[in-house]
Biopython code that builds the backbone (N, CA, C, O; Angstrom):
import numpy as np
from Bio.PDB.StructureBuilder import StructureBuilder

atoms = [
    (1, "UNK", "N", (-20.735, 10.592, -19.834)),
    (1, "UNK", "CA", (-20.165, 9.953, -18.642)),
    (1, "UNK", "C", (-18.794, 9.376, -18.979)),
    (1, "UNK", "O", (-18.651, 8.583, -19.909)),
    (2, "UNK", "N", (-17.766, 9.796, -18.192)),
    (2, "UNK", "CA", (-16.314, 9.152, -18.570)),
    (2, "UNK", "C", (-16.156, 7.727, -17.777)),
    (2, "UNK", "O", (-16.902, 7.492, -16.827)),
    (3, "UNK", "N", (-15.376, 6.985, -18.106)),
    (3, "UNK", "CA", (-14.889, 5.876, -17.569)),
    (3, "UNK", "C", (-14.508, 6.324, -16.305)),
    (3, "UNK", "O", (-14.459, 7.541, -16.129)),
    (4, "UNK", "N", (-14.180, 5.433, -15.230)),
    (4, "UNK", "CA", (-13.892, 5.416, -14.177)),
    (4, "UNK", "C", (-12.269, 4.956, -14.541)),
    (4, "UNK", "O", (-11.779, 4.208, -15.386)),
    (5, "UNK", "N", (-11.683, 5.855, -13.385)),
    (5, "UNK", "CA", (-9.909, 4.914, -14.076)),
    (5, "UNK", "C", (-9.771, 4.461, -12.352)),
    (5, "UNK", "O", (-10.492, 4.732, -11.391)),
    (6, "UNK", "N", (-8.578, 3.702, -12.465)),
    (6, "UNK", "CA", (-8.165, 3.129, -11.153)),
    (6, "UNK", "C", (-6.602, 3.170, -10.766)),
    (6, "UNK", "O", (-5.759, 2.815, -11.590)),
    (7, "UNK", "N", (-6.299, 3.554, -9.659)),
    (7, "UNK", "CA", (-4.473, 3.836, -9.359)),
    (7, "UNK", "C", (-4.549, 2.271, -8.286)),
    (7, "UNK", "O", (-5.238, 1.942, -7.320)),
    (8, "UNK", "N", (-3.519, 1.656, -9.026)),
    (8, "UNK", "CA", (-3.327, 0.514, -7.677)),
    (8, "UNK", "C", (-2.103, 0.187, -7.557)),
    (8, "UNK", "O", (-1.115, 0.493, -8.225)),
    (9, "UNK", "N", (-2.240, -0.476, -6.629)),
    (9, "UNK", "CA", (-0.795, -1.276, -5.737)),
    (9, "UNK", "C", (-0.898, -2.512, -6.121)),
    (9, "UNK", "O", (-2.011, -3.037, -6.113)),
    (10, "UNK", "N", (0.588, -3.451, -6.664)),
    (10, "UNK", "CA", (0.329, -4.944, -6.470)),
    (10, "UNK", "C", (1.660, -4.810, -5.440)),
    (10, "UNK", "O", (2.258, -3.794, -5.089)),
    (11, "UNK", "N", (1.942, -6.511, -5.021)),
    (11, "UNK", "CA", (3.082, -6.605, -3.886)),
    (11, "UNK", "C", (3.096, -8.019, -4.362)),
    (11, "UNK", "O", (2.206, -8.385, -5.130)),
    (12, "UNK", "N", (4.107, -8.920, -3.942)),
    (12, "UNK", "CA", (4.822, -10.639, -4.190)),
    (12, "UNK", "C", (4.296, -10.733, -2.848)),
    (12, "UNK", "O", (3.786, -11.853, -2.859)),
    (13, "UNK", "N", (4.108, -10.245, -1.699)),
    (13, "UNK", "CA", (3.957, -10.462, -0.631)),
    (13, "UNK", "C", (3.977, -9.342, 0.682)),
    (13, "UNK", "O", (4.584, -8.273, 0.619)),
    (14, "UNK", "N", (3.473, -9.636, 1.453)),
    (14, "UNK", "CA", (3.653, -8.766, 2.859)),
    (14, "UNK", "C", (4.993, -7.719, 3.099)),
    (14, "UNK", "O", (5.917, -8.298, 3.670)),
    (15, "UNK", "N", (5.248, -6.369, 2.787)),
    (15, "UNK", "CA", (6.321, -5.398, 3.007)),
    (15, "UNK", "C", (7.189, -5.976, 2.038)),
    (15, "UNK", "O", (8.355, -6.231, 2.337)),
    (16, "UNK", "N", (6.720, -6.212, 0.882)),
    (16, "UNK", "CA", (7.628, -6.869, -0.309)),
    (16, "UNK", "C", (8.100, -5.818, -1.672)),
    (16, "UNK", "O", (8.562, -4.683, -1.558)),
    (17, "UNK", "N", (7.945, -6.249, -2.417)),
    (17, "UNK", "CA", (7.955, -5.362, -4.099)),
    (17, "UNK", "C", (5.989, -4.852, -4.375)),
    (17, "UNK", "O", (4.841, -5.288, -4.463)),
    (18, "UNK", "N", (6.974, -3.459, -4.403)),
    (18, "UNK", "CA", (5.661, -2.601, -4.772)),
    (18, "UNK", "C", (5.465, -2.652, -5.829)),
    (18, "UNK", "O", (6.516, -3.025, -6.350)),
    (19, "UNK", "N", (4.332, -2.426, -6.951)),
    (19, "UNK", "CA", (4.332, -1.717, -7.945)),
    (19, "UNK", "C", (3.227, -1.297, -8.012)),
    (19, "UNK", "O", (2.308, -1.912, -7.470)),
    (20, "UNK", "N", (2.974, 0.098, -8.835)),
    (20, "UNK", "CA", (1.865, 0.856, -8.834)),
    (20, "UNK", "C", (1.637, 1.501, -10.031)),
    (20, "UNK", "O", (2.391, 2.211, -10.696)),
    (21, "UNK", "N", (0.391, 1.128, -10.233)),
    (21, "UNK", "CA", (0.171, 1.514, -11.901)),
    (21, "UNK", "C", (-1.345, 2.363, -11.828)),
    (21, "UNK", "O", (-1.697, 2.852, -10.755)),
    (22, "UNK", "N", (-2.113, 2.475, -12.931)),
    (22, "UNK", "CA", (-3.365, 3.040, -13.434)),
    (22, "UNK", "C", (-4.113, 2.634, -15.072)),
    (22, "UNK", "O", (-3.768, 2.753, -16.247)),
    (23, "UNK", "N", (-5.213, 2.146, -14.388)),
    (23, "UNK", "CA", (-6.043, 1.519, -15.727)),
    (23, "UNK", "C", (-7.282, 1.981, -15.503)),
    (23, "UNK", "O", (-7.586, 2.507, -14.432)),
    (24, "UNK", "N", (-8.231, 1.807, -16.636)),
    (24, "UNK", "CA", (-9.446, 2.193, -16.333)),
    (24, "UNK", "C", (-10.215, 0.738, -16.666)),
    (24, "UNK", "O", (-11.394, 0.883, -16.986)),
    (25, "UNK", "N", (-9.731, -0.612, -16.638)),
    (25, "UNK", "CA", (-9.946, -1.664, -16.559)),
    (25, "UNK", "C", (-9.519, -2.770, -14.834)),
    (25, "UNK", "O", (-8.877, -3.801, -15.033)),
    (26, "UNK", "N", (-9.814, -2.525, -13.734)),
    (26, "UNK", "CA", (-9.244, -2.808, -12.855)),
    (26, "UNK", "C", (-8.988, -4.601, -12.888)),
    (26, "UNK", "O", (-7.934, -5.229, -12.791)),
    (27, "UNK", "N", (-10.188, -5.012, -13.039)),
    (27, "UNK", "CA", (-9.921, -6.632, -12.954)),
    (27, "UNK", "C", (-9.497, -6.776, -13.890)),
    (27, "UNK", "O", (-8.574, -7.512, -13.539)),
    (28, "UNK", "N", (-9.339, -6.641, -15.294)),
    (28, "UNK", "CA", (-8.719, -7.196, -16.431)),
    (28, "UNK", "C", (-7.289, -6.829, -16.442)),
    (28, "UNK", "O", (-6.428, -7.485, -17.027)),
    (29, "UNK", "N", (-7.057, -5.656, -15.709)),
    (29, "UNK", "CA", (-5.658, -5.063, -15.587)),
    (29, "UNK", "C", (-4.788, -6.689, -14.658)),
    (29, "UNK", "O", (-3.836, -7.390, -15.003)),
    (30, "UNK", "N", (-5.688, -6.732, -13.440)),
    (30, "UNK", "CA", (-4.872, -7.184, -12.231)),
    (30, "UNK", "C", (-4.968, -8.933, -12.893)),
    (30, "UNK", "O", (-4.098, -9.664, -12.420)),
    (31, "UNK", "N", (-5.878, -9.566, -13.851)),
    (31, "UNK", "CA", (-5.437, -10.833, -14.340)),
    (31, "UNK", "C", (-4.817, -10.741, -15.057)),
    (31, "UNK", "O", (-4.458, -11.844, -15.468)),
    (32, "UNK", "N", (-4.059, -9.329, -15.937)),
    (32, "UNK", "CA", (-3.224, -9.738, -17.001)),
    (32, "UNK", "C", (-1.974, -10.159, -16.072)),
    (32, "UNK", "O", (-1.224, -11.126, -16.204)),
    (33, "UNK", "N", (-1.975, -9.081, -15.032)),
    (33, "UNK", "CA", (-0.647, -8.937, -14.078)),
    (33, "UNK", "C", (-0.442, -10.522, -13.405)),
    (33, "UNK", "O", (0.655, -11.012, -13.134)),
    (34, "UNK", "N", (-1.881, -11.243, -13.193)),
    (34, "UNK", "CA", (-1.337, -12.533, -12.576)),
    (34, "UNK", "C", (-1.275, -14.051, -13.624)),
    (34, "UNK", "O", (-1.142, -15.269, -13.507)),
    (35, "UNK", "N", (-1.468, -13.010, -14.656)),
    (35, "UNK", "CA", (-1.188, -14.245, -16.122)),
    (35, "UNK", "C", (0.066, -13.713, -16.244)),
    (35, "UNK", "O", (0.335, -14.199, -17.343)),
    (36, "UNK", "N", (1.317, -12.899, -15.859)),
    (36, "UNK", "CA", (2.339, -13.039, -16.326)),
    (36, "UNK", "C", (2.525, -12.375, -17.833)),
    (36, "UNK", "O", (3.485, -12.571, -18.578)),
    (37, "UNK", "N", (1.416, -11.573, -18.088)),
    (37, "UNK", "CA", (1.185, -11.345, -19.544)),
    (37, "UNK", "C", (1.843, -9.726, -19.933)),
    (37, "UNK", "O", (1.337, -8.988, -20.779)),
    (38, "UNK", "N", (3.142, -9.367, -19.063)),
    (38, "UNK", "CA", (3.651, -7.868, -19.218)),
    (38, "UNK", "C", (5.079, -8.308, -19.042)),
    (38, "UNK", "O", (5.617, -8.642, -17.986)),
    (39, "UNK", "N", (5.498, -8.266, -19.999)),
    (39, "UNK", "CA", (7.209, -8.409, -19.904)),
    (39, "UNK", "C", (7.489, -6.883, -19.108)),
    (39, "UNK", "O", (7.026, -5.743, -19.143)),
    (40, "UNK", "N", (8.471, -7.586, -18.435)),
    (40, "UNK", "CA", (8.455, -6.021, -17.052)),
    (40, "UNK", "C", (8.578, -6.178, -16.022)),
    (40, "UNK", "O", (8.495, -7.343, -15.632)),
    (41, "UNK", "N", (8.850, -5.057, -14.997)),
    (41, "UNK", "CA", (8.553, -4.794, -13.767)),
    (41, "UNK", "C", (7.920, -5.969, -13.061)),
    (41, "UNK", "O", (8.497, -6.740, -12.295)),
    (42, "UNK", "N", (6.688, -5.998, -13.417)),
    (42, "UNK", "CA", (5.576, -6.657, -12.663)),
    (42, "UNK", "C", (6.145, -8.352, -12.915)),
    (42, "UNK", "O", (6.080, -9.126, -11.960)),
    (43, "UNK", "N", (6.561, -8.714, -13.937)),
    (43, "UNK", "CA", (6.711, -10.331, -14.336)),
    (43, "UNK", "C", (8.223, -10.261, -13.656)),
    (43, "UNK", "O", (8.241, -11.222, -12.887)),
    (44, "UNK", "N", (9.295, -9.688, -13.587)),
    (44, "UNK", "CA", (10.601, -9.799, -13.375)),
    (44, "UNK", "C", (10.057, -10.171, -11.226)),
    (44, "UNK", "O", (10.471, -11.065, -10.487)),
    (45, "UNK", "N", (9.382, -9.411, -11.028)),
    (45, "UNK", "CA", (9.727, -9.369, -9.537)),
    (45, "UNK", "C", (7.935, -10.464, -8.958)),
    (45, "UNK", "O", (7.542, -10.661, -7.808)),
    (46, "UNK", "N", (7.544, -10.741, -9.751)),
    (46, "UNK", "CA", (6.310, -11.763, -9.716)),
    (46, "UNK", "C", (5.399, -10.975, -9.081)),
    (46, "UNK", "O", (5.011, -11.627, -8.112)),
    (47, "UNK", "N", (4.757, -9.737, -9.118)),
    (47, "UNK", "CA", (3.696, -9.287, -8.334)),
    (47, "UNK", "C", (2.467, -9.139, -8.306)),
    (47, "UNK", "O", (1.973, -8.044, -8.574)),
    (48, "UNK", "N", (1.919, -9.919, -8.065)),
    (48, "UNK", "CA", (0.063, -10.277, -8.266)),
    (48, "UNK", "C", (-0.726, -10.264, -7.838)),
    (48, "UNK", "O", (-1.780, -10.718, -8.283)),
    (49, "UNK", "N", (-0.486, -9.499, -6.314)),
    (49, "UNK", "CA", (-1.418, -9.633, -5.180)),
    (49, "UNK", "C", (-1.881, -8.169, -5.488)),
    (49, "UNK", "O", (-0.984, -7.368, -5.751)),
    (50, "UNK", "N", (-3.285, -7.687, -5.485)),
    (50, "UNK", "CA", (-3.748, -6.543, -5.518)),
    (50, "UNK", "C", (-3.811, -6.040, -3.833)),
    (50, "UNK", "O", (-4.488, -6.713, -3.056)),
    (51, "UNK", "N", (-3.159, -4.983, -3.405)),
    (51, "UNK", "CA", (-3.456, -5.107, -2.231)),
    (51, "UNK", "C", (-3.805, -3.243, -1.720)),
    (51, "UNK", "O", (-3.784, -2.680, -0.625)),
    (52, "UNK", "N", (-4.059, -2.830, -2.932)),
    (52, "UNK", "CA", (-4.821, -1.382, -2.712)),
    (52, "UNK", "C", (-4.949, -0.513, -4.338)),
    (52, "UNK", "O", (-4.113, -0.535, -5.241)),
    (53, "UNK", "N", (-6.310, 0.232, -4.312)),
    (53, "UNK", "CA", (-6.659, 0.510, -5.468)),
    (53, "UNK", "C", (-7.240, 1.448, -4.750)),
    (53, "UNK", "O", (-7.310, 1.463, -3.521)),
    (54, "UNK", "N", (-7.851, 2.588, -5.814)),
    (54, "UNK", "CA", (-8.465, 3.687, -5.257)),
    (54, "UNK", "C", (-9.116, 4.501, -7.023)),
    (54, "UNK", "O", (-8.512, 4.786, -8.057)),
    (55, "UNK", "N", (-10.106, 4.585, -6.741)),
    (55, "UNK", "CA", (-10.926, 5.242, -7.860)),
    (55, "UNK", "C", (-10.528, 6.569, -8.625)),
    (55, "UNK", "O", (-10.500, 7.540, -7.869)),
    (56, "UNK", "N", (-10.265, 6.797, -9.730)),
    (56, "UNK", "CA", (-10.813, 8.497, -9.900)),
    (56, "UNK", "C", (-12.280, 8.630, -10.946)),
    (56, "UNK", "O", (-13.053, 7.745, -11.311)),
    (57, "UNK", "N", (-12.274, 9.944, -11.201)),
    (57, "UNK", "CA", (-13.556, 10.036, -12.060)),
    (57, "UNK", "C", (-12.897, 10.667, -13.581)),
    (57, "UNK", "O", (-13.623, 10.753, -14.571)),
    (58, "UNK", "N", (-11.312, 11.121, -13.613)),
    (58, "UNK", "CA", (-10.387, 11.420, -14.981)),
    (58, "UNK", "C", (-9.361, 10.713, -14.770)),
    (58, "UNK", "O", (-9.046, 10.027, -13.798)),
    (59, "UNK", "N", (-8.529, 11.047, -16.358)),
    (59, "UNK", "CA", (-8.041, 10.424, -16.866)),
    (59, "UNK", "C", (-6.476, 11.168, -15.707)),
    (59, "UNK", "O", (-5.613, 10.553, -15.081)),
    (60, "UNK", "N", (-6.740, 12.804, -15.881)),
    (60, "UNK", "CA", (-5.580, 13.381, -15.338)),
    (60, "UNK", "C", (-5.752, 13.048, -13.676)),
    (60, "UNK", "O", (-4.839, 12.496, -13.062)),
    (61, "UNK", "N", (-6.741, 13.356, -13.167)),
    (61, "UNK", "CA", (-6.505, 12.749, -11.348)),
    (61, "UNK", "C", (-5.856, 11.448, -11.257)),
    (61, "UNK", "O", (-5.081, 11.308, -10.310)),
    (62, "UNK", "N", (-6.042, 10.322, -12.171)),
    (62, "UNK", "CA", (-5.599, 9.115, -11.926)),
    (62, "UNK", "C", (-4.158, 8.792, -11.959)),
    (62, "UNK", "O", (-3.527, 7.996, -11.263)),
    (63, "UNK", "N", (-3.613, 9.884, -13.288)),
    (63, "UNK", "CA", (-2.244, 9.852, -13.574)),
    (63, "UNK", "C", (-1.322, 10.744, -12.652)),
    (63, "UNK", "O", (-0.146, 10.593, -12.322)),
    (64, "UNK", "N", (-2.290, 11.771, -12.332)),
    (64, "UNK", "CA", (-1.048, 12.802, -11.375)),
    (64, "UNK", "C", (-1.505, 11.862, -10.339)),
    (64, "UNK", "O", (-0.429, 11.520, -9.849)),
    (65, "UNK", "N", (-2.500, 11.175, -9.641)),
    (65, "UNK", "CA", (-2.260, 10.421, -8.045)),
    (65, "UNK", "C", (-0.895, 9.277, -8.106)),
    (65, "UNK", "O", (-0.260, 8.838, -7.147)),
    (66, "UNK", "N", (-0.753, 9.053, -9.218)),
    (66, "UNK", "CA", (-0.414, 7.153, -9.782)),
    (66, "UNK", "C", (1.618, 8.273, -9.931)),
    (66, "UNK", "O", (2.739, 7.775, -9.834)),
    (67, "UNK", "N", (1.467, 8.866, -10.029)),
    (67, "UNK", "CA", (2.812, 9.801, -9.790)),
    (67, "UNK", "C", (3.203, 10.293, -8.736)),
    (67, "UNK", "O", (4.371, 10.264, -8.346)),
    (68, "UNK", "N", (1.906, 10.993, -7.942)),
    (68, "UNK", "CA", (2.527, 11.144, -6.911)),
    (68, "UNK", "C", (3.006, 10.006, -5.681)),
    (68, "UNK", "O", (3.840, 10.035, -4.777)),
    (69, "UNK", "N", (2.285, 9.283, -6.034)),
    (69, "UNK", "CA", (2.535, 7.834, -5.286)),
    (69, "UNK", "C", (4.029, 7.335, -5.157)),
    (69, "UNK", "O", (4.865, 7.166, -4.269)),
    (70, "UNK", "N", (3.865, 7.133, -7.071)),
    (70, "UNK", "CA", (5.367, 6.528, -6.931)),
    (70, "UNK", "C", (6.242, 6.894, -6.486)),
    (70, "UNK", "O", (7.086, 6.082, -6.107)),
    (71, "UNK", "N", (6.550, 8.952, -6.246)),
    (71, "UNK", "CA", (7.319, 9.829, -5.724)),
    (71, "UNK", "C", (7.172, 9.516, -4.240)),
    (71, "UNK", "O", (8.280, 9.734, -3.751)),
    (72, "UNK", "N", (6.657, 9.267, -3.658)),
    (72, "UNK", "CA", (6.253, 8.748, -1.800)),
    (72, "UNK", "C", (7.764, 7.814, -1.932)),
    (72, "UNK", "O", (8.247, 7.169, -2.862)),
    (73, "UNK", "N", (8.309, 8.148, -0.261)),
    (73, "UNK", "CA", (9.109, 7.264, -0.003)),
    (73, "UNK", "C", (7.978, 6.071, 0.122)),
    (73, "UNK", "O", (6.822, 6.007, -0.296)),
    (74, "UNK", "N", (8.749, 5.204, 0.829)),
    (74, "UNK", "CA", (8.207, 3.683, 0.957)),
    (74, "UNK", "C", (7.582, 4.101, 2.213)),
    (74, "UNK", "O", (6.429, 3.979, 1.799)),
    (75, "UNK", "N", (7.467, 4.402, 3.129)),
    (75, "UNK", "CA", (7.258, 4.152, 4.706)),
    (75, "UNK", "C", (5.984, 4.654, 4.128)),
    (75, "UNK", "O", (4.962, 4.159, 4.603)),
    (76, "UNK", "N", (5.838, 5.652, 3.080)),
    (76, "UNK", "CA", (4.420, 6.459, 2.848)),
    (76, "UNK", "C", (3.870, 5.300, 2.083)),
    (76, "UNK", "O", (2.667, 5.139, 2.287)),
    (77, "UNK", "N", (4.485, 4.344, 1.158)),
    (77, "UNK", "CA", (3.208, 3.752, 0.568)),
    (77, "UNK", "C", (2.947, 2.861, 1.638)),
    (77, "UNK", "O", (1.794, 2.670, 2.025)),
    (78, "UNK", "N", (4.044, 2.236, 2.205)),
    (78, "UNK", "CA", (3.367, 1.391, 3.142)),
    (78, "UNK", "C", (1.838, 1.434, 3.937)),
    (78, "UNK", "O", (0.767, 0.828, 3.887)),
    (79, "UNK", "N", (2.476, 2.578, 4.710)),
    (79, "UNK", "CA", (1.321, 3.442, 5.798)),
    (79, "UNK", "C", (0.065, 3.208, 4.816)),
    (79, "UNK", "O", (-0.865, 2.510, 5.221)),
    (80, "UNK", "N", (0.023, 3.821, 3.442)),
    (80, "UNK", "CA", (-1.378, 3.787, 2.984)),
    (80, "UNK", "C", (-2.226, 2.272, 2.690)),
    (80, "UNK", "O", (-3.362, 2.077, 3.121)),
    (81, "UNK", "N", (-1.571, 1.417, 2.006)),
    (81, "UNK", "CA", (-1.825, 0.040, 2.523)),
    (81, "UNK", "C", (-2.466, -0.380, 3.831)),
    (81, "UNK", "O", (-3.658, -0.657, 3.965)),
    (82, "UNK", "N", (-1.481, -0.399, 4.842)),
    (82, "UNK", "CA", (-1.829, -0.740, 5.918)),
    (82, "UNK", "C", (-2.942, 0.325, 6.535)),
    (82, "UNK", "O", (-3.245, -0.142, 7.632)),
    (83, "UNK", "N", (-3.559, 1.345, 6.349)),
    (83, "UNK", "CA", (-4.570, 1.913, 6.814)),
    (83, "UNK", "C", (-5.587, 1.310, 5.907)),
    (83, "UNK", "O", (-6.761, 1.507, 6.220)),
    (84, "UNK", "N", (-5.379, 0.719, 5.005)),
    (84, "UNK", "CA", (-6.819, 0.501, 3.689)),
    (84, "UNK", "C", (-6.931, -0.869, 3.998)),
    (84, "UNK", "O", (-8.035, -1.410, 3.937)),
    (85, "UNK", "N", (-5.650, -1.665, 4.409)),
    (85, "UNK", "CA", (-6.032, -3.119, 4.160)),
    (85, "UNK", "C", (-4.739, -4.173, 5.378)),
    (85, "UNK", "O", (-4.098, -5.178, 5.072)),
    (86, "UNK", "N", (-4.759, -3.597, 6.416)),
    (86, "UNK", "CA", (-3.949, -3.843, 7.434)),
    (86, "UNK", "C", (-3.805, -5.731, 7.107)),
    (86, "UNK", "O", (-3.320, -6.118, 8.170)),
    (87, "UNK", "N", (-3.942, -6.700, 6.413)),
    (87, "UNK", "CA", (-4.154, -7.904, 6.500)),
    (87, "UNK", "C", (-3.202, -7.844, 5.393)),
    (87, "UNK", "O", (-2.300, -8.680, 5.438)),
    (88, "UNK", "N", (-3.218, -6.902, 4.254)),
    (88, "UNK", "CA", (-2.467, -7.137, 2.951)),
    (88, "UNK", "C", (-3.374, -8.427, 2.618)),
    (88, "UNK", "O", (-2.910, -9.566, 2.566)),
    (89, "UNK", "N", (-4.713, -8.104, 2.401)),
    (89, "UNK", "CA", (-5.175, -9.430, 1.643)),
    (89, "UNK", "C", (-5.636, -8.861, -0.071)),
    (89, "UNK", "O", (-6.068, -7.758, -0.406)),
    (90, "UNK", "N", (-5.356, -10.046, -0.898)),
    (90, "UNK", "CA", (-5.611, -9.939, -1.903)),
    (90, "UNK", "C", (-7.060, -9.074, -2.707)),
    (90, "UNK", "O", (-7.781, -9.779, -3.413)),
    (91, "UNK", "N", (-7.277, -8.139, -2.610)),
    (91, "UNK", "CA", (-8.519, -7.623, -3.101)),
    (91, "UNK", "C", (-8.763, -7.931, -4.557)),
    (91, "UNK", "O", (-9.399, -7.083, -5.183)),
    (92, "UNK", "N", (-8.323, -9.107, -5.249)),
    (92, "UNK", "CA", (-8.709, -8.917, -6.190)),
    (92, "UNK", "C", (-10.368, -9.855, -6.304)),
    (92, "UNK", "O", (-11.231, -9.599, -7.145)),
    (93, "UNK", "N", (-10.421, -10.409, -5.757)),
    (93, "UNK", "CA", (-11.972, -11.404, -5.532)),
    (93, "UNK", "C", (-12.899, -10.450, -5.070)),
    (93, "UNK", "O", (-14.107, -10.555, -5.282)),
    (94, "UNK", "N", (-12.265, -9.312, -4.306)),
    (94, "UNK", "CA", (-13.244, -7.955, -4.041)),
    (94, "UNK", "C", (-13.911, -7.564, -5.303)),
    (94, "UNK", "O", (-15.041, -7.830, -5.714)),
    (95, "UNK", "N", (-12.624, -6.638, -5.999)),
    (95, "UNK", "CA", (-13.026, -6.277, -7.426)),
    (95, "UNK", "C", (-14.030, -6.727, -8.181)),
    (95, "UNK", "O", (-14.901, -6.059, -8.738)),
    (96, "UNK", "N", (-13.846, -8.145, -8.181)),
    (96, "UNK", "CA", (-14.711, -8.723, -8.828)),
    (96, "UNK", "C", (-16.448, -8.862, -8.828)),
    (96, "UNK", "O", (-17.200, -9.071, -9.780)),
    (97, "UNK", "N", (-16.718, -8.684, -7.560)),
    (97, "UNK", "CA", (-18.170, -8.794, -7.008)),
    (97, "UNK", "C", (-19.106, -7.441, -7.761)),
    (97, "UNK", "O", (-20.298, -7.292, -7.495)),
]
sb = StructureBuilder()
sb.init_structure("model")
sb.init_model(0)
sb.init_chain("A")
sb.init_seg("    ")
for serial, (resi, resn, name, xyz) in enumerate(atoms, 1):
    if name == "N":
        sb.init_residue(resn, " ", resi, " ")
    sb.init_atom(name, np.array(xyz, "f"), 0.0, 1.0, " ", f" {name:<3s}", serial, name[0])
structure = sb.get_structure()
């Protein structure tokens, strides 16, 4: 049985700074991101709100989705957000359950 990996979205806020990554650790990923613990991207523009994630069952589906993503204009990541989580609320207390 392989690990489960995960492609997600964080944002600073509502139609804000995207960023989109892939781990096969989802909650430990998204508290390092809100401990500030990645010199980078994510710490330069403060982004901690999990506000869309999506499963694979490999290592390669997770990385070619987590690419093609980033290649999406914006209006496209938006749209996918707002169909998964129209509130932009924090899913990371989801994750957790």
């Amino acid at each position: 049985m392989s690990k489960q990996l995960y492609v997600y979205i964080l944002t600073n806020k509502r139609n804000g700074t995207l960023y989109i990554g892939v781990t096969s650790n989802l909650p430990q990923r998204i508290l390092q991101h809100k401990n500030n613990q990645f010199d980078g991207f994510s710490k330069k523009y403060n982004v901690k709100q999990l506000v869309y994630f999506e499963q694979h069952d490999t290592a390669e589906s997770a990385i070619t989705r987590e690419k093609q993503i980033k290649k999406w204009n914006r209006a496209w990541k938006l749209r996918l957000i707002e169909k998964n989580n129209p509130q932009w609320k924090d899913l990371y207390d989801l994750i957790l359950q």
